[in-house]
Every structure is written in structure tokens, then in C-alpha cells.
C-alpha positions in Angstrom: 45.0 -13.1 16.7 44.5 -9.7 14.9 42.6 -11.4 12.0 40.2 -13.0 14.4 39.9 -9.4 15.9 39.6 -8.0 12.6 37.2 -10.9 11.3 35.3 -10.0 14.1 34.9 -6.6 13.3 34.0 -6.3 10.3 31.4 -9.4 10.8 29.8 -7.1 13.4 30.3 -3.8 11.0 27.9 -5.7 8.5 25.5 -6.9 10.6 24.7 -3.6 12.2 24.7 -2.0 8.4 22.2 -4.7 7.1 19.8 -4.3 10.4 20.3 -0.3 10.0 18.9 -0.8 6.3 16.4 -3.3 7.0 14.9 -0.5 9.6 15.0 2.1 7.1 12.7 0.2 4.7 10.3 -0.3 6.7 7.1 1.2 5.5 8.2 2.5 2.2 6.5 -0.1 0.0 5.2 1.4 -3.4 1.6 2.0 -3.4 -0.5 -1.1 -5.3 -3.4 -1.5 -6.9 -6.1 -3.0 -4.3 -8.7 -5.9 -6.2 -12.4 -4.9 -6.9 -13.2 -7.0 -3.9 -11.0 -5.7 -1.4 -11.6 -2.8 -2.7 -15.5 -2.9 -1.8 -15.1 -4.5 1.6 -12.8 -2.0 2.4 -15.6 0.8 1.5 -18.1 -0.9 4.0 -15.3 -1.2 6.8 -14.5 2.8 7.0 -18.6 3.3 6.5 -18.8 1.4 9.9 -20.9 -1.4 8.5 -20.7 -4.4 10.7 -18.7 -7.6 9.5 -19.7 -10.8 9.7 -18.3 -13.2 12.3 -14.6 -14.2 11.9 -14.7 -17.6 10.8 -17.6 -16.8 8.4 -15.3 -14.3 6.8 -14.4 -14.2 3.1 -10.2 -14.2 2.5 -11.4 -10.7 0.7 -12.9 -9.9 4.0 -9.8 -10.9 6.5 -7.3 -9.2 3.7 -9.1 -6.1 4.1 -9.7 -6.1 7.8 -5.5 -6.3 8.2 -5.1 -3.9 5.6 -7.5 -1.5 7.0 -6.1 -2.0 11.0 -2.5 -1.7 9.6 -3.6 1.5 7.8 -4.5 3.7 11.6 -7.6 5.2 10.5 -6.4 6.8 7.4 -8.1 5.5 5.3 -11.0 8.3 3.7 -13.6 7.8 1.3 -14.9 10.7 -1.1 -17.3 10.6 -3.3 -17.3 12.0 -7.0 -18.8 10.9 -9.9 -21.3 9.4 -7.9 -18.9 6.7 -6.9 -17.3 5.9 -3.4 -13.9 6.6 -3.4 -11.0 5.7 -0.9 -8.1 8.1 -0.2 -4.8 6.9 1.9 -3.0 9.8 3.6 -4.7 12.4 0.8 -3.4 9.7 -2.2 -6.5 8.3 -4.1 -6.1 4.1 -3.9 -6.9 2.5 -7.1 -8.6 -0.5 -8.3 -7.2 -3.0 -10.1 -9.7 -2.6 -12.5 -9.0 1.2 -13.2 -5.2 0.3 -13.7 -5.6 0.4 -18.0 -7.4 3.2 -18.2 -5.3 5.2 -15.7 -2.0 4.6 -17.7 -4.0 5.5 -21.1 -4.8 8.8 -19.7 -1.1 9.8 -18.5 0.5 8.4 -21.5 -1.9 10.5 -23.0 -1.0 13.3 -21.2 2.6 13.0 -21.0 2.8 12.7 -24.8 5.0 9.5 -24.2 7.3 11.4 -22.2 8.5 8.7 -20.2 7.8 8.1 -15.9 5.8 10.5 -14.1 5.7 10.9 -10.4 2.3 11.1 -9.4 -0.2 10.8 -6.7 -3.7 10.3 -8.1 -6.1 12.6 -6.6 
């Protein structure tokens, strides 16, 4: 009887540590690099242009909308260079494309050095 007790136990001491842990994760995904496409839908949603109908909808188009909703108006856009750019909480979101030359310029200026934490502004 006290192995079944004690079974019991520490059956429910794990589940409660695994759902504890699953809750803390939540929302701490690494930023990734959003495709060109997204990317420019996802300009013309925070502009305020209109979109087209749902079922005429690209899956670009659907990908952004739920990635735009999910994001709770935080998305920003700047502009520099002459180019629209889009900002997440103050953290610049980057292109797929811009992925090479954006790791060519910190190895650059990290000499090598190894992992930087950044936020590219």
C-alpha cells in the first residue's frame, strides 16, 4: 500500500513539474527570420491597406494575418535607407533574405569572436 501511495506521488510530482515548465515556455521562442513575402504583406497589413477576401487569400497572406493578430499591435515600421522597415517590441525583424549579409557584418565586427547577443536595431 505505501508504494501505491508513493507511486502516486511522485506520478503527480512530475506531472505538475512538466505542466509548470510547459507554462514557462510559453512565448519565449527565438526570434526568426520572416520570408521576403511575408515579410511585404506584413508591411501593407500595419499600413492599413485592405486585404483581399479570405478565401482569395495567398498562404503568404493568411501566415501574415496570424502572425500579425498574434503580435497585439506591436508590430512598427520605420523607414531608413529609403526602405520600409518592421520593428517588434523596439527589435528590428529581418528578412530572410538579409540573413548573409547580416552575419558577414558581425563576424566582421566581432573579429571571429564567437556568439554575440544582439538585437538588430
Amino acid at each position: 500500500m505505501k508504494c501505491v501511495v508513493l507511486l502516486a506521488l511522485l506520478v503527480c510530482t512530475f506531472l505538475v513539474h512538466n505542466c509548470v515548465s510547459i507554462d514557462e515556455w510559453q512565448g519565449r521562442r527565438n526570434p526568426s527570420a520572416i520570408a521576403d513575402d511575408i515579410y511585404e504583406a506584413l508591411i501593407k497589413i500595419v499600413e492599413g491597406e485592405p486585404q483581399p477576401l479570405v478565401k482569395e487569400r495567398t498562404k503568404a497572406q493568411r501566415t501574415t494575418s496570424v502572425r500579425y493578430w498574434r503580435a497585439d499591435g506591436k508590430i512598427t515600421i520605420k523607414e531608413g535607407n529609403g526602405k520600409k522597415i518592421l520593428y517588434y517590441q523596439g527589435c528590428r525583424m529581418l528578412r530572410t533574405s538579409e540573413i548573409n549579409k547580416l552575419v558577414g557584418d558581425e563576424f566582421d565586427q566581432t573579429k571571429g569572436s564567437g556568439e554575440q547577443s544582439w538585437c538588430a536595431h
